[in-house]
C-alpha positions in Angstrom: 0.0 0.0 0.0 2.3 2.3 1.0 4.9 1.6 -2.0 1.2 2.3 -4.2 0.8 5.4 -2.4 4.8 6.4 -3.2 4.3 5.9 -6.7 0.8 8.0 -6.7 3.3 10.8 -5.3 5.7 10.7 -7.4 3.7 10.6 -10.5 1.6 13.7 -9.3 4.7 15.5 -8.6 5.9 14.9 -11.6 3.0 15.7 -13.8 2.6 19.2 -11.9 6.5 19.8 -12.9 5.7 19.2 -16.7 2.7 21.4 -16.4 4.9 24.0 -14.2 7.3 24.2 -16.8 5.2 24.0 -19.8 3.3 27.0 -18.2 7.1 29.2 -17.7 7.4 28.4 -21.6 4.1 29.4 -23.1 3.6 32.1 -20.6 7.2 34.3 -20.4 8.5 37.0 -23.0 10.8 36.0 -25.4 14.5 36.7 -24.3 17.5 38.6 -26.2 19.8 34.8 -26.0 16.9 32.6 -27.5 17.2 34.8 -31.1 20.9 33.0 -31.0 19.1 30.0 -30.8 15.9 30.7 -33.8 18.3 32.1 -36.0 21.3 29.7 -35.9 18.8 27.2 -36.5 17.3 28.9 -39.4 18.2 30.9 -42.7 20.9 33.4 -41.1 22.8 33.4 -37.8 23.7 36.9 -38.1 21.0 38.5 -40.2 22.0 42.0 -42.2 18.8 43.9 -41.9 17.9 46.5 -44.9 17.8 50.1 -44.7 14.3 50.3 -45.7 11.7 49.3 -43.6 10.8 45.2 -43.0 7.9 43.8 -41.2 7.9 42.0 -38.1 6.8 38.3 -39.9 10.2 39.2 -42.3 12.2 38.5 -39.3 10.4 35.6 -38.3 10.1 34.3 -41.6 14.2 34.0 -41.5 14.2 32.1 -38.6 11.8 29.7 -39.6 14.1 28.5 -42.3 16.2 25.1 -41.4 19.6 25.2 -41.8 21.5 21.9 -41.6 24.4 20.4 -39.4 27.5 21.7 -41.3 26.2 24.7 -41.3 25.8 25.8 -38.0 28.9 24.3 -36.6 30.6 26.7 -39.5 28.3 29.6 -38.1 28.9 28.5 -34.1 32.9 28.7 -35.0 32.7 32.1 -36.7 30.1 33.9 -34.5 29.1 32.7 -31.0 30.8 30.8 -28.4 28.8 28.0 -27.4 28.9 24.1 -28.5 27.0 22.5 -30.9 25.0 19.6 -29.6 22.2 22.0 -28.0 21.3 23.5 -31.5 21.6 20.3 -33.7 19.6 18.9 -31.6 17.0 21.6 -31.7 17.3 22.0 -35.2 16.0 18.8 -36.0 13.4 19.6 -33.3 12.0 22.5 -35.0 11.9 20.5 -37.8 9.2 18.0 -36.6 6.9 20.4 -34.3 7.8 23.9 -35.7 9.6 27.4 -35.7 8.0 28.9 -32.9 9.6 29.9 -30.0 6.9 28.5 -28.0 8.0 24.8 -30.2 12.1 25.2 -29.7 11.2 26.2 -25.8 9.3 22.6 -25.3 12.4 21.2 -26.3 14.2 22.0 -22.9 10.7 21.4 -21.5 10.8 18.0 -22.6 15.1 17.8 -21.3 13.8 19.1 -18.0 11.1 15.9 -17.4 13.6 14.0 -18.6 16.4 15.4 -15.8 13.4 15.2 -13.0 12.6 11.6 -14.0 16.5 10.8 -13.3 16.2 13.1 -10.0 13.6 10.5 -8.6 15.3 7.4 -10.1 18.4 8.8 -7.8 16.1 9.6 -4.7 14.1 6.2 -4.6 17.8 4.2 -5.3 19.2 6.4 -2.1 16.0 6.6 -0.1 15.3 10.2 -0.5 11.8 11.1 -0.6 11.6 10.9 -4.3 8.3 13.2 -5.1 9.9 15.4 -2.4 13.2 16.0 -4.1 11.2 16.6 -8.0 9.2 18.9 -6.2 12.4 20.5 -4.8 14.0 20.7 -7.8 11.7 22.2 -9.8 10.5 24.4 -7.4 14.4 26.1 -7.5 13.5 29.4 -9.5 17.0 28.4 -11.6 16.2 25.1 -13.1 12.5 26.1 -13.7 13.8 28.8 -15.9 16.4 27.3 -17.7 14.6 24.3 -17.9 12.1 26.2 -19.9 13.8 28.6 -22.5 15.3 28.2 -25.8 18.7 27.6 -24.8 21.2 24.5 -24.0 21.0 24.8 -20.5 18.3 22.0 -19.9 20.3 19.5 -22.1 23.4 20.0 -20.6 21.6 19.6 -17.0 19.6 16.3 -18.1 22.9 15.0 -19.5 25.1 15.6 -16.4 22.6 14.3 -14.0 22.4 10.8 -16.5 26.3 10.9 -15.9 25.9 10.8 -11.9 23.0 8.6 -12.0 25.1 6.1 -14.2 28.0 6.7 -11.3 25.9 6.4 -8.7 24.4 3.0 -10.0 27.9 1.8 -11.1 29.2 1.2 -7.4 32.7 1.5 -8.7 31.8 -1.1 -11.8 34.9 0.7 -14.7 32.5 0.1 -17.6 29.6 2.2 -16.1 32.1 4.9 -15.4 32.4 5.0 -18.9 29.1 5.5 -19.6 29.2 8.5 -17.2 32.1 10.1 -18.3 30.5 10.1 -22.1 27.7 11.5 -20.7 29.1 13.8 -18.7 31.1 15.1 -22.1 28.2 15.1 -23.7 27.0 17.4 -21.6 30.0 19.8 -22.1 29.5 19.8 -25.6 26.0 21.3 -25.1 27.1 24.0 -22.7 30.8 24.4 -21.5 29.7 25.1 -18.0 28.4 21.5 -17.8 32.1 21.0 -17.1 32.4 21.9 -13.4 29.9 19.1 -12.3 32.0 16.9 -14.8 35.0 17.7 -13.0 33.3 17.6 -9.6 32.6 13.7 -10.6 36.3 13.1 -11.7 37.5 14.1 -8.4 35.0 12.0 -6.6 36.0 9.2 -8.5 39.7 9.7 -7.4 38.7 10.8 -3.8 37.1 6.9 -3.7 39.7 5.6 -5.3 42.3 6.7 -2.8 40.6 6.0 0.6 40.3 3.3 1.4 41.6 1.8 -1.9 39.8 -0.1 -4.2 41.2 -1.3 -7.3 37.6 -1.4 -9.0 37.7 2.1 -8.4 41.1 3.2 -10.0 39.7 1.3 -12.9 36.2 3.4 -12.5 38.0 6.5 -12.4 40.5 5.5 -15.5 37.5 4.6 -17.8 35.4 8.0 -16.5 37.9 10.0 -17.4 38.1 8.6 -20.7 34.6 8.9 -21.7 35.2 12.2 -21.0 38.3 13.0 -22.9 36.6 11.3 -25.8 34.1 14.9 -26.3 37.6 16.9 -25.6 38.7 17.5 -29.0 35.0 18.5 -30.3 34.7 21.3 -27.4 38.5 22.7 -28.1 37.8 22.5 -31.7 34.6 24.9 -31.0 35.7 26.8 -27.8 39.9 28.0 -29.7 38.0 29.4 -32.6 35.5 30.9 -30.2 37.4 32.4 -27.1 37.9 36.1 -28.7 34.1 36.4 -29.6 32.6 37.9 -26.7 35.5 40.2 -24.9 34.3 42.5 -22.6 31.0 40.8 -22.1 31.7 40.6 -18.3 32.8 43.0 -16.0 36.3 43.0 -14.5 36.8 40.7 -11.9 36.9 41.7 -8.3 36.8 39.6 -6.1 34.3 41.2 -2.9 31.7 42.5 -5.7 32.1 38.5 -6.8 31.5 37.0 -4.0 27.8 39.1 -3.3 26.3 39.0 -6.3 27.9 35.2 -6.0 25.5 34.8 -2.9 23.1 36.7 -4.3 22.5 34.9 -7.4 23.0 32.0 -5.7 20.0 32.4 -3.1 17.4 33.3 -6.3 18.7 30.2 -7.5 16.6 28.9 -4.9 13.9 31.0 -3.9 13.8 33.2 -6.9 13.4 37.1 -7.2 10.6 38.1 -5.2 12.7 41.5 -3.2 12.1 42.5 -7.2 8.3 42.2 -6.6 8.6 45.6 -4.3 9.7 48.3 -4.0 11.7 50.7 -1.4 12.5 49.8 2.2 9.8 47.0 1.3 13.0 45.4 -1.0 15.3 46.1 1.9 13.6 44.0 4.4 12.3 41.0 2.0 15.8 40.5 0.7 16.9 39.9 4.4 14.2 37.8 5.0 14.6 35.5 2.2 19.0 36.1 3.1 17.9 34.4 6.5 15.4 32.5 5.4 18.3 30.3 3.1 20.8 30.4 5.4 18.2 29.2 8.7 17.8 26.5 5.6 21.4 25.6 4.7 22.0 24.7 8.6 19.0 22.5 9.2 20.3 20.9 6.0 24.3 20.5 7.2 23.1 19.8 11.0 20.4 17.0 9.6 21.5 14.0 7.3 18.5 12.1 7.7 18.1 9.4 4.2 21.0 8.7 2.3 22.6 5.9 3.3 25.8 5.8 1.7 28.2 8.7 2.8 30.0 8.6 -1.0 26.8 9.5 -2.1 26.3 12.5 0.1 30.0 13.3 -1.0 29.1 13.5 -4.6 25.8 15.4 -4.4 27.3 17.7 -2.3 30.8 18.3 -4.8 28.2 18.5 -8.3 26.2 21.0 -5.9 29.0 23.6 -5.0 31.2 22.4 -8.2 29.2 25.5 -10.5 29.9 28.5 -7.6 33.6 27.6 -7.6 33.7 27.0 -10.8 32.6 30.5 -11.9 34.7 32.4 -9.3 37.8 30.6 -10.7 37.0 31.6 -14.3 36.6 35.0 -13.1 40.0 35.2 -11.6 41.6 33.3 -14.9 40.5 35.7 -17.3 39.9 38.9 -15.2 36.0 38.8 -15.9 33.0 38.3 -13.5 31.0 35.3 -15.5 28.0 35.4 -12.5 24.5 34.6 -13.6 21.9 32.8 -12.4 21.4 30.5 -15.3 24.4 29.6 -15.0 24.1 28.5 -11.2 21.1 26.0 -12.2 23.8 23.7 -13.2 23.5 23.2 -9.1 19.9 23.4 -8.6 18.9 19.6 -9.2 21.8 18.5 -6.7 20.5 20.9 -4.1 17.7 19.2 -4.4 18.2 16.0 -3.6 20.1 17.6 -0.6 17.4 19.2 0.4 15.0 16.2 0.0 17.3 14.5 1.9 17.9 16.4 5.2 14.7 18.7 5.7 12.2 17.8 8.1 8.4 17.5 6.4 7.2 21.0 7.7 10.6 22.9 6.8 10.1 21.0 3.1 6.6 22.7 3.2 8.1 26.1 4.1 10.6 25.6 1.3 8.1 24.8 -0.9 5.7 27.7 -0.1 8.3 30.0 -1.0 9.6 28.6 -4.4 5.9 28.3 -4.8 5.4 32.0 -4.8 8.6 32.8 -6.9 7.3 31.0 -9.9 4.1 32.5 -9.6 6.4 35.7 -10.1 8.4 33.8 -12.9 5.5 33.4 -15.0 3.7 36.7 -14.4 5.7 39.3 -13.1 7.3 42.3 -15.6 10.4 42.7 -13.8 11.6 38.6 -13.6 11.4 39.3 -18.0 13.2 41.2 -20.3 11.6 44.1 -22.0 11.0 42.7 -25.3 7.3 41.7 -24.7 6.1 44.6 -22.9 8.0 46.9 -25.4 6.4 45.3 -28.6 3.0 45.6 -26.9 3.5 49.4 -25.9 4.3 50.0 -29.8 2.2 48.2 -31.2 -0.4 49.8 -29.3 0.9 53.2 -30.3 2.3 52.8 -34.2 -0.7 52.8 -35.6 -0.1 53.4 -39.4 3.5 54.1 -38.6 6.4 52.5 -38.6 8.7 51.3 -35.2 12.0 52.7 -35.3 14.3 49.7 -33.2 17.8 49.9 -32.3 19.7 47.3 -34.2 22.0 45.8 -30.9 25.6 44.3 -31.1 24.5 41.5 -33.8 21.2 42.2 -35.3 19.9 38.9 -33.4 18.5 39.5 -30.1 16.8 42.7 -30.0 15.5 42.7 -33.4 14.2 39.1 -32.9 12.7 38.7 -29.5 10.8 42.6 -30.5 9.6 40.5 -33.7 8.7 37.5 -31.9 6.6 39.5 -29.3 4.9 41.9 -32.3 1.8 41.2 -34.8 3.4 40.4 -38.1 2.3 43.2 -40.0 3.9 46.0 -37.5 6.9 47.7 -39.6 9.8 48.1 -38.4 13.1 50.2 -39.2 16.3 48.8 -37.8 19.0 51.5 -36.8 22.9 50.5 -37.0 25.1 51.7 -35.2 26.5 54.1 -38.2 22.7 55.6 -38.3 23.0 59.6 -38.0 19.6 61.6 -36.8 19.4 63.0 -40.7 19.3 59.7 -42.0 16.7 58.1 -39.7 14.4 61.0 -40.3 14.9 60.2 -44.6 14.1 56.2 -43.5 11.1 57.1 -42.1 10.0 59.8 -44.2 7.1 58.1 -45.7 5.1 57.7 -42.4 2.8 60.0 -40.6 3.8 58.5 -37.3 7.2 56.9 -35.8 7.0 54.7 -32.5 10.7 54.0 -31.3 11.3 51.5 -29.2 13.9 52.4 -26.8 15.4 48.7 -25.9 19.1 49.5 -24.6 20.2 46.3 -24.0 23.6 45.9 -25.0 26.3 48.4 -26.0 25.4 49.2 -29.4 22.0 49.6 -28.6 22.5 52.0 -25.7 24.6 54.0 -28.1 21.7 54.3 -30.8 19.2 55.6 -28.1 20.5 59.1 -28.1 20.8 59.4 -31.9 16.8 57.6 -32.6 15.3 60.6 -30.0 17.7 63.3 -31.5 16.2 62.6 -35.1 12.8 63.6 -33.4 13.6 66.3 -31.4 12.7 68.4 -34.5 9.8 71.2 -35.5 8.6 68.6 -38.4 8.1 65.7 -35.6 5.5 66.3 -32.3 5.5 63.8 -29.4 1.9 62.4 -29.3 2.3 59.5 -26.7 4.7 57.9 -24.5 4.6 54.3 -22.9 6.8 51.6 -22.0 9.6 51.8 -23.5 8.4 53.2 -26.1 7.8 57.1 -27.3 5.7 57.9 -30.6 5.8 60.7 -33.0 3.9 62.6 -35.6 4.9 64.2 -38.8 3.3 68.2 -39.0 5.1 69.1 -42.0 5.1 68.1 -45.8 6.6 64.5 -46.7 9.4 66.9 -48.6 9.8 69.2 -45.5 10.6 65.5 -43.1 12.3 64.0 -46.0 14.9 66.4 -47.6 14.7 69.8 -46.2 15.3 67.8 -42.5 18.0 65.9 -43.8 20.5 68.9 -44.9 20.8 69.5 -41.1 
């Protein structure tokens, strides 16, 4: 009875994670890194958008084309600097359920059942409370986002939690440490970072190799590092062409600034963003609630090791948990940058919890649950857990009219101009504004409309640069602000199409 009621748990727990996540995907904005993803997979990974004007369905119309294998390797070498498995993999996703970003985001969705399913495989094998430790994991604002977006994150997490299920299962057996290790390179060759859980496992392999000894395990640790090694040469042959692609993306490393937003981004890992949900000393006092809230949780869960039996296991959970945290402090003080974000801390999210699952008492689980609970509900619905794409391309879209958007064209043409697209009716035109654009020449490109909405997205450098130069082209007797909303400001021609056209541009 009771193993029938286990079973009824688990399932429930995880058919409310699918839905959960499912929900994150359908319901949230679309983001500036999932254009990478749309367009890499379709006609063009770095678009060249006209000086005329194009519609919104243009842009989605080029990434709804297909491009095959070779060719996005050649484009992931010459243009980005991630690995390839993540987008050859959704490539031939979009392939059978479509170009939507709604269709490449159920892709992770469907990674991110797949990592859960291992997550209670683990917990029932180690006699965790298995429905506990889904509802734990996906609960953990981290995984539930990057387990729902357009990116590689969810593979690479589903793939490194196969590898330490296989390890776990092994007991010390060399030919299921293979197995891992290929796994665990897998999972580096669909998002570098994948590697500090991978290295975590390596070093527990040779931790329980070395005391007390066990021959077995010397083989185990031998073989793992060879199924690793055997994904090496792919990731050097993508990450040498790659490692000058995105200097200065990252602020200079120092090391106290670091280490907060380190714990910072580490905590709405967890528990998520809600000090964002208010404002003033209202922030001030929920950030220290939730600050005491994870640490009063962190020391019931080091005091109280309740479930797992074996005490390697506990060792391994507990490296693959802190291995991402380290991890990106030491690349920060390798190459002088501060690589901190929380997606890349979910790497740690399903080990936490199983660690959690494992040492919290029922009612603490409850209170932990409660408040991960109320994050997502903020993950899904709340403006300031998105990026402004969504909320932007509703504000101008509202306000165009019969006019045209004027958007700032970002760093690559990809993210801005894509997620604005993504978000907007397919008929809303749009002019795209380079970084070369002068005020003269945006007022010629738009010339031919009685009203201009620009949509003030500064997301990156070039875009931030463009801002001044799309509101100085309007700051003009021919052009009269008419409306103002997020984002967004719109503008009416008073004078003759020749007056806005040519007179304007001698100036």
């Amino acid at each position: 009875m009771n193993g029938s009621v286990g079973h009824r748990r688990l399932f429930l727990a995880l058919s409310a994670a699918v839905l959960l996540l499912t929900a994150v995907a359908w319901l949230r904005g679309a983001e500036y890194d999932e254009q990478y993803t749309l367009f890499l997979t379709g006609q063009a990974a770095r678009p060249v958008w006209p000086a005329g004007v194009v519609t919104a369905g243009d842009v989605r119309a080029v990434q709804a084309a297909h491009a095959g294998l070779a060719a996005i390797a050649r484009d992931l070498r010459r243009v980005d600097v991630h690995p390839p498995l993540y987008f050859w993999t959704v490539a031939a996703w979009r392939r059978l359920l479509g170009n939507s970003l709604f269709a490449a985001r159920l892709a992770s969705v469907l990674f991110s059942a797949v990592t859960l399913v291992l997550i209670a495989a683990i917990a029932r094998a180690e006699h965790i409370p298995a429905s506990a430790a889904v509802l734990l994991t996906v609960g953990c604002y981290g995984f539930a986002y990057t387990g729902a977006i357009a990116r590689g994150f969810a593979l690479a997490q589903m793939l490194s939690v196969a590898g330490i299920a296989v390890l776990l299962a092994a007991r010390w057996r060399p030919y299921r440490a293979l197995s891992a290790g290929v796994l665990l390179g897998a999972a580096t060759c669909a998002n570098y970072l994948a590697a500090f859980v991978a290295c975590a496992a390596l070093l527990w392999l040779a931790l329980t190799a070395s005391a007390p000894p066990r021959p077995q395990a010397r083989q185990a640790l031998l073989l793992g590092a060879i199924g690793l090694a055997v994904w090496l040469p792919a990731d050097l042959w993508f990450f040498l062409a790659q490692r000058h692609s995105r200097i200065g993306q990252f602020a200079p490393f120092e090391p106290v600034a670091a280490a907060v937003r380190l714990g910072q981004y580490s905590v709405a890992s967890v528990f998520g963003g809600l000090p964002l949900y208010v404002d003033g000393f209202a922030r001030t006092a929920v950030s220290v609630s939730i600050a005491l809230f994870a640490a009063g949780v962190a020391a019931i869960a080091v005091r109280r090791r309740q479930c797992i039996a074996r005490p390697s296991t506990r060792l391994l959970l507990a490296m693959a948990a802190v291995a991402p945290p380290i991890g990106l402090l030491l690349l920060g003080v390798v190459f002088d940058n501060t690589p901190i974000e929380l997606r890349y801390l979910a790497f740690a999210a399903t080990f936490i919890g199983l660690l959690l699952a494992d040492a919290l008492p029922r009612r603490v689980r409850y209170a932990v649950l409660a408040v991960q609970a109320v994050a997502l509900v903020g993950l899904m619905t709340r403006p300031e857990t998105m990026q402004p794409a969504r909320a932007t391309a509703m504000a101008a879209a509202a306000l165009v009219g019969d006019g045209v958007v004027v958007l700032p064209r970002g760093n690559d043409g990809v993210g801005i101009v894509g997620a604005f697209a993504v978000e907007s009716p397919p008929a809303v035109r749009l002019v795209v504004v380079g970084p070369e654009a002068s005020p003269a020449q945006l007022r010629v490109q738009v010339s031919a409309y009685p009203r201009v909405a620009l949509a003030l997205l500064g997301q990156d450098t070039t875009s931030r640069a463009a801002l001044p130069v799309m509101l100085q082209a309007f700051a003009d007797p021919c052009w009269r602000a008419v409306g103002k909303a997020f984002n967004v400001q719109a503008f009416d021609r008073v004078c003759g199409e020749g007056d806005a056209g040519t007179s304007r541009a001698a100036r």
